[in-house]
N, C-alpha and C positions, 0 to 999 in steps of 0.2 A: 826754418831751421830749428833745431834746440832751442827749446826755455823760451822762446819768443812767445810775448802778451797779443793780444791784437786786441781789445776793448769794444765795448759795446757803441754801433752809430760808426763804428771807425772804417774806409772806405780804402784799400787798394787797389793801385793799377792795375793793367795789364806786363807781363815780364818784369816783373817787378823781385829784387833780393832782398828780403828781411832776414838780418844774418842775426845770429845766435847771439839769446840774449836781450833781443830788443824788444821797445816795450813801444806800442805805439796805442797812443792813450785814447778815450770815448770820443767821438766826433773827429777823429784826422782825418786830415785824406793825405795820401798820397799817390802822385799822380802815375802815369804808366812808363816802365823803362829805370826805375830807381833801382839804385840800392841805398840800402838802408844798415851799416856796416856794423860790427859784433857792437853790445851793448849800449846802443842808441836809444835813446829815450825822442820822442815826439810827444809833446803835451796836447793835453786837449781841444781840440778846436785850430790846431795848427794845419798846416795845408803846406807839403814839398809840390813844386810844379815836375810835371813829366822832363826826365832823363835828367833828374836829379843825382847827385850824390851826397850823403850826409855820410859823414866820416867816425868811425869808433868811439864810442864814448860819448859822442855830442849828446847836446840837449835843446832842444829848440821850445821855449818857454809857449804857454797856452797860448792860442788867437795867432801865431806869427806865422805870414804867408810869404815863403820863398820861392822865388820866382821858376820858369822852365829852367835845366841845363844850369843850377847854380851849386854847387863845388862848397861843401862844408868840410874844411879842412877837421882830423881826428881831434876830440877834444875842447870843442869848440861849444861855449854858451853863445845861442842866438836869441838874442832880449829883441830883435828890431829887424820888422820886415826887409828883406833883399831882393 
């Protein structure tokens, strides 16, 4: 979508929604089946598992792996793997 970053090293799924805005940092991955909601920040080295959702606004700080199908409510710092 619009204005969305993807960085160098950085790794998306398959059917995957990177919505407008987001910035998904050098080394993420993100797994296949996400969305990835308006102005979402993914740090470096973080890792969503497949049929994820991360919710508007979040931020999921560098290194942190969240799990398959886990549900990041809008807004939301994730300091700690899920």
């Amino acid at each position: 979508m619009h204005g969305v970053t993807i960085n160098a090293g950085a790794v998306i799924g398959r059917n995957c929604i990177i919505n407008t805005g987001a910035i998904i940092e050098h080394d993420a991955e993100i797994g296949d089946h996400c969305h990835v909601s308006t102005g979402a920040i993914v740090n470096g080295g973080a890792k969503i598992g497949s049929g994820s959702f991360f919710g508007s606004g979040s931020v999921a700080k560098e290194n942190v792996l969240l799990s398959s199908n886990c549900f990041v409510k809008a807004h939301s710092l994730v300091k700690n793997d899920r």
